[in-house]
Steps between C-alpha positions, in 0.01 A plus 500: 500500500630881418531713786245793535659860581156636660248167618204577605239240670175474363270324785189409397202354713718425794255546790564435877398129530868414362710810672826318365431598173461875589805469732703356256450810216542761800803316595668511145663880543369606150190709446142318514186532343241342673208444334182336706161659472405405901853525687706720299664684777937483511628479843782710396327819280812606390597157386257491158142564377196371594189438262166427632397320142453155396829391347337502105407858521784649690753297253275656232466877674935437494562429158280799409694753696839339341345536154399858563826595637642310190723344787669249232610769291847551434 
């Protein structure tokens, strides 16, 4: 596998029946994005970004910012 300059975690649907999934993307010391529509909330707020969405429509709401902001664009 290439190494990433910049990872980011994506989360998605983690809720707080398994907490060892949630503890292991805070634990990881690179930015997370927690996506949950019910328990969306980061222990550490300066540690990511929360999204109180269903993981289809915020992974859908995310690639239409990055299109708009032409993120990809060189």
């Amino acid at each position: 596998m290439n190494r990433v300059e910049r990872p980011v975690i994506i989360e998605l649907g983690a809720g707080l029946q398994i907490p060892s999934i949630r503890h292991i993307g805070e634990n990881q010391g690179h930015p997370l994005i927690r996506i949950n529509p019910t328990h969306f909330q980061l222990r550490d707020e300066g540690g990511g970004v929360s999204i109180a969405l269903g993981a289809k429509a915020a992974l859908t709401a995310i690639a239409k910012e990055l299109k708009l902001t032409q993120w990809n664009k060189s």
